[in-house]
GUKEVO-544358 format. One record per residue: y, z, x of N, C-alpha, C, O in turn. Coordinates in steps of 0.2 Angstrom, whole numbers, plus 5000, padded with zeros to 4 digits. Last residue first. Layout:
<rs>
YZXYZXYZXYZX ...
</rs>
This chain:
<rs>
493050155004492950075007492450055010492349995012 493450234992492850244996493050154997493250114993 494450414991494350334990493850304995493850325001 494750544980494150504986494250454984494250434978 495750684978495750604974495050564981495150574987 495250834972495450784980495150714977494650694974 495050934965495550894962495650844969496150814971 493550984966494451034967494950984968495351004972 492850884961492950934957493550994960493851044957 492950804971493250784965493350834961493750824956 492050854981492950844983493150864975493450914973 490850864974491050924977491750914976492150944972 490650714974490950744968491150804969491550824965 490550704988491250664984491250684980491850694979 489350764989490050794995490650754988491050794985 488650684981488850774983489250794986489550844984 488650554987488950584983489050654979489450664974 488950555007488550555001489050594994489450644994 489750395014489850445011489350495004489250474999 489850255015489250285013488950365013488450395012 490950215011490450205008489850235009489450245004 492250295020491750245021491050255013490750305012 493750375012493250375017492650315019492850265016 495050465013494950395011494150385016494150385022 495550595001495150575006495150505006495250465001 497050664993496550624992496050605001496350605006 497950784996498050744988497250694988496850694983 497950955000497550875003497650844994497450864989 498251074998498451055001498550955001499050905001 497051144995497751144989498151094992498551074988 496051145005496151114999496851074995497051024992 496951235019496651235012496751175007497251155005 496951175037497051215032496851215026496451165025 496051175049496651155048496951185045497351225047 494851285058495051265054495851235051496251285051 493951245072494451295069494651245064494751185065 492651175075492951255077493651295075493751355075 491951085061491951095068492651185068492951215064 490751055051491151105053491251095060490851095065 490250915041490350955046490751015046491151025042 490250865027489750875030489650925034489250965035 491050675037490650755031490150785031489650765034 490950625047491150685048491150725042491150785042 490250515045490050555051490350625050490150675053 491150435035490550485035490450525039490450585037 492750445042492250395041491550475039491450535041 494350495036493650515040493050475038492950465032 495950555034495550485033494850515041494950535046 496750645020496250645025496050565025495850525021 498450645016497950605015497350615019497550595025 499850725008499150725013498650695012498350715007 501450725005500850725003500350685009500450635012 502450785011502350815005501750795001501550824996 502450895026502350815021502150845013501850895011 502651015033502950985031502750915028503250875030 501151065034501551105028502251055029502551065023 500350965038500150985032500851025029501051005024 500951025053501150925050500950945042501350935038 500451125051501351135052501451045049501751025044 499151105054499351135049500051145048500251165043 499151035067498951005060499151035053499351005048 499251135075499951095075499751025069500150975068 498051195074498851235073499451195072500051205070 497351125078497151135073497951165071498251145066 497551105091497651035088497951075081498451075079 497451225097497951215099498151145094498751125093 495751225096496651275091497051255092497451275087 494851075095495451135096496051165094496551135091 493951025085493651085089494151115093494151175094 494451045066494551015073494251045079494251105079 494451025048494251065055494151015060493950955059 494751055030494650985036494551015044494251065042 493351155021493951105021494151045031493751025035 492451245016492951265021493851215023494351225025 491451165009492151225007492451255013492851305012 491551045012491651045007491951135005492451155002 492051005030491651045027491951045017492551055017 492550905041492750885033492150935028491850905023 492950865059492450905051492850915045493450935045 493750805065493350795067492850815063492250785064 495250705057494850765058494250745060493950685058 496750645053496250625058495750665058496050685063 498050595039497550675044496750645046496250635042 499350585038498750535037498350575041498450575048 500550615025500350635032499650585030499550565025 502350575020501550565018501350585026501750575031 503550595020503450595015502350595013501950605008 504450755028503850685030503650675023503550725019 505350825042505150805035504850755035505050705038 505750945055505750865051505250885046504950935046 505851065062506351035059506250965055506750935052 504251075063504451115058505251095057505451105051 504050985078503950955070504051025063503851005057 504351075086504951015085504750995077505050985072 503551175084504551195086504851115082505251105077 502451125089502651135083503251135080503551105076 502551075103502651045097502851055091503151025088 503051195108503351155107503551105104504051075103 501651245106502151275103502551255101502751255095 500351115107500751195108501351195105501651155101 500050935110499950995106500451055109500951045113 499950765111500450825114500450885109500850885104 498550665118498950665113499450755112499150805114 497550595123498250575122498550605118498850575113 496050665120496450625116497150615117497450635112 496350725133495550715130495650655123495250615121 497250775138497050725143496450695134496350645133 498550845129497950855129497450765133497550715131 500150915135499850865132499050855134498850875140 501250985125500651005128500150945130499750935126 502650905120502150955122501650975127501750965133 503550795107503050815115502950885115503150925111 502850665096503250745097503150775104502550775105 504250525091503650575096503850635097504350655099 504650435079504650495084504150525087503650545084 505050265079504750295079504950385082505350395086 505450145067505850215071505150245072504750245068 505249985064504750045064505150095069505050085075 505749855066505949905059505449955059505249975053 504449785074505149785071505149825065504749835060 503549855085503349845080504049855078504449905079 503249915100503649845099503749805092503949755092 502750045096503450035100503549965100504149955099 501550055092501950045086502750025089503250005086 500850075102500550045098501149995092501149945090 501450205107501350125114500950095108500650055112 501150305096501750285098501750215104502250185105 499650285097499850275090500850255093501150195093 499750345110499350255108499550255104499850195105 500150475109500350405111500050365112500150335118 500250585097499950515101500250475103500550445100 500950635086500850675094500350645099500050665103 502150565077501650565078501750595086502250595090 503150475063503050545067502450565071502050585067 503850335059503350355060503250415065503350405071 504750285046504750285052504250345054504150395050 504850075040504650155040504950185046505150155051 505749945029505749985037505250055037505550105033 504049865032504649915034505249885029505249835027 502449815033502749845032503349885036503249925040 501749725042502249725043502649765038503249765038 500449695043500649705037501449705037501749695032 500249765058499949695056500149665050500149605051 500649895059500949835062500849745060501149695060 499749945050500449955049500849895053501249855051 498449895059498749885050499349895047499449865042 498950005067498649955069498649895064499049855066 498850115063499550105064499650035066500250005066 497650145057498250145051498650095054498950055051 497050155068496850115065497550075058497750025056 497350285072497550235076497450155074497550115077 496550355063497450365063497550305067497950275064 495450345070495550315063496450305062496750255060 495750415083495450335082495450305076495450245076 497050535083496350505082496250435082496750395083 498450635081498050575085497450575082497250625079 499250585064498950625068498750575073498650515072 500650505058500050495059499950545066500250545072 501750525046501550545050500950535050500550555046 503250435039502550465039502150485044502350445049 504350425027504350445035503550475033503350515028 504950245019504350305021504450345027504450315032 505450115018505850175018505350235020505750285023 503950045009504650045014505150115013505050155009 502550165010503050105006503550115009503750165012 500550145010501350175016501950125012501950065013 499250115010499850175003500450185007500850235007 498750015017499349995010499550065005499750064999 498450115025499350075026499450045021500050035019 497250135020497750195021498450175023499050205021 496550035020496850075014497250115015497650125010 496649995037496749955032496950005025497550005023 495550135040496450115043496750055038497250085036 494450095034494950165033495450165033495850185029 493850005041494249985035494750025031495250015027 493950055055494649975052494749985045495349985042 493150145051493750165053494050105053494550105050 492150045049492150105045492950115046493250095041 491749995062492049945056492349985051492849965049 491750085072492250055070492250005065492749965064 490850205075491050175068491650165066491950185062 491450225091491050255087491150235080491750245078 492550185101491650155100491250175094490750135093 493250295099493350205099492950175096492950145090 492650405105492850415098492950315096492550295091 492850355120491950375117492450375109492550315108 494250365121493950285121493050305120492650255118 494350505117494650455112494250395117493650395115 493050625122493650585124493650525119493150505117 492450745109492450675114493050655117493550655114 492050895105492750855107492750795112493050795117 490850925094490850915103491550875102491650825098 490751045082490750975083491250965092491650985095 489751185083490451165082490151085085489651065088 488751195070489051215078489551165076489651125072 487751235060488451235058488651245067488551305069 486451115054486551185058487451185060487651135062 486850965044486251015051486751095053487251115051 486551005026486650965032486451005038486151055038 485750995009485851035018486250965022486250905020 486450964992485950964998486051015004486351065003 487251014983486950954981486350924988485950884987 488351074994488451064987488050984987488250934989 487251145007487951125006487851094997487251094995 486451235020486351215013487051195012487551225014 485951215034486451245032486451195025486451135025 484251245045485051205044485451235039485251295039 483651335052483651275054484051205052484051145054 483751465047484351435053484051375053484451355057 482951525037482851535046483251485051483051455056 483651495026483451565027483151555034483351605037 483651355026484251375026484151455030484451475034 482351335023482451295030483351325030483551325035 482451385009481851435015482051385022481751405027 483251285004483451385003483051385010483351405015 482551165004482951195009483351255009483751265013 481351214997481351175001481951215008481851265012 481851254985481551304986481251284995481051324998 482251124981483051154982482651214986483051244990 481251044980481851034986482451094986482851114991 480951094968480451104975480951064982480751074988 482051054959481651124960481351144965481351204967 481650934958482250944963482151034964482251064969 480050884960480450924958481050934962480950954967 479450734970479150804971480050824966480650794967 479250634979478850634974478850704969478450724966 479850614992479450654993478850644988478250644989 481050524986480850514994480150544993479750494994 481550604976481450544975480750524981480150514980 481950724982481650734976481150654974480650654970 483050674992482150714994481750714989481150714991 483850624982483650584987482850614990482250584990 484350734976483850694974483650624978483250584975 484950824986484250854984483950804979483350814977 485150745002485350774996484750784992484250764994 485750775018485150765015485450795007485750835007 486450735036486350785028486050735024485950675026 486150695049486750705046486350785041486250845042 485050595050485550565045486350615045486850595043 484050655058484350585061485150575057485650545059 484050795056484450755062484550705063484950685067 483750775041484550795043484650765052485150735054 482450695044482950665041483750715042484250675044 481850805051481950745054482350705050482750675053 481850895041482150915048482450855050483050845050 481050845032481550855026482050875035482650855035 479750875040480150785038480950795033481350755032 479651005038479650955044479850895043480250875048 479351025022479951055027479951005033480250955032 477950925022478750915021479550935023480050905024 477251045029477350955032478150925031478550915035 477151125020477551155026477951085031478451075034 477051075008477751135009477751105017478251085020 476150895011475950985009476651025011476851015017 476550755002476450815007476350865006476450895000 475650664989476450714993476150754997475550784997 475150544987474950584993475750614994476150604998 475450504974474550544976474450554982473850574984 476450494973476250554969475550574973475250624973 477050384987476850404980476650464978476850504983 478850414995477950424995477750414988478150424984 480050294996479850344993479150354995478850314997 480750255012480350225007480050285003479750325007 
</rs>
């Protein structure tokens, strides 16, 4: 609820309140504060410059968000639980872009597993489906007219799902018409990030062979950084994300050509 004019905070109060809004929310944008407080976007931006200047968080396109650590790698059934209407609807948009005949690849994640879930439901095919999960693969295995391939490897207890060399090995001979990319951070300039190298590396090989790339991320994850990076912008045709997405971040995408769809 906005404050009135005749009781704005004093600098120092308000820095304090501008903290507890990024930890509870994530990030904060500078006309939201401007609104919120009463107060010049000029005195928000001079706000979080000086709460940027002693680490208490990390300024971004149009606001701050929280202090740049790496994002915690949860086990896939805690990931489940976590903004699943978001992630249905994620998963829902993302299979009406999949057309018969298509080979496509879904990364592991809980959103991704949403797609294949909706892929089954919709019946489209014939497709054939490339993935290093197996839920995504024990999901789609009784699913008619769906080939699937699995890639094996490394396999990671934490998300089901098969990373390392031999993965890569295998997915650098195939070809793919669409990727549908799972990510744990979605930072505006650094781009999509995972907290393991071994995921992140074998994201970047699915990135180099599809020919076109879809991020699908519920809010929670813009905004973030997590440990290692997948790969460059140039890369990513469009974002499919939750509404409540802030639109700093969305118009930041839009401005390096990343098509955003918001459900």
């Amino acid at each position: 609820m906005p404050y009135s004019k005749h009781s704005r905070l004093l600098g120092e109060e308000r820095r304090r309140k501008i903290l507890q809004l990024v930890d509870k929310n994530g990030q904060v944008t500078i006309t939201d504060l401007a609104e919120r407080f009463s107060v010049s976007a000029v005195t928000v931006r001079a706000d979080l410059d000086a709460l940027s200047s002693s680490g208490a968080l990390r300024r971004s396109h149009g606001g701050a968000v929280g202090r740049a650590e790496a994002t915690p790698d949860y086990p896939l059934r805690l990931k489940a639980a976590l903004h699943r209407a978001e992630k249905a609807r994620i998963g829902r948009a993302a299979a009406q872009l999949v057309k018969p005949n298509e080979t496509i690849i879904l990364d592991s994640g809980t959103t991704t597993a949403e797609i294949a879930t909706h892929l089954k439901e919709t019946k489209i095919q014939p497709i054939t489906v490339i993935t290093n999960a197996l839920n995504i693969a024990l999901e789609l295995a009784d699913a008619p007219r769906v080939s699937i391939i699995l890639i094996g490897g490394l396999l990671r207890p934490v998300s089901y799902s098969s990373v390392g060399p031999q993965a890569e090995a295998m997915l650098r001979d195939l070809h793919a018409d669409h990727l549908f990319l799972a990510v744990d951070g979605f930072d505006s300039e650094s781009g999509p990030s995972t907290p393991d190298v071994l995921e992140a590396q074998l994201n970047s090989v699915m990135v180099r062979i599809a020919r076109e790339v879809t991020v699908v991320a519920d809010s929670s994850k813009l905004g973030r950084r997590s440990v290692s990076r997948i790969g460059p912008f140039e890369r990513i045709a469009r974002l499919i994300t939750d509404k409540r997405a802030s639109p700093e971040f969305i118009e930041a995408l839009r401005k390096k050509g990343v098509e955003v769809k918001l459900v």
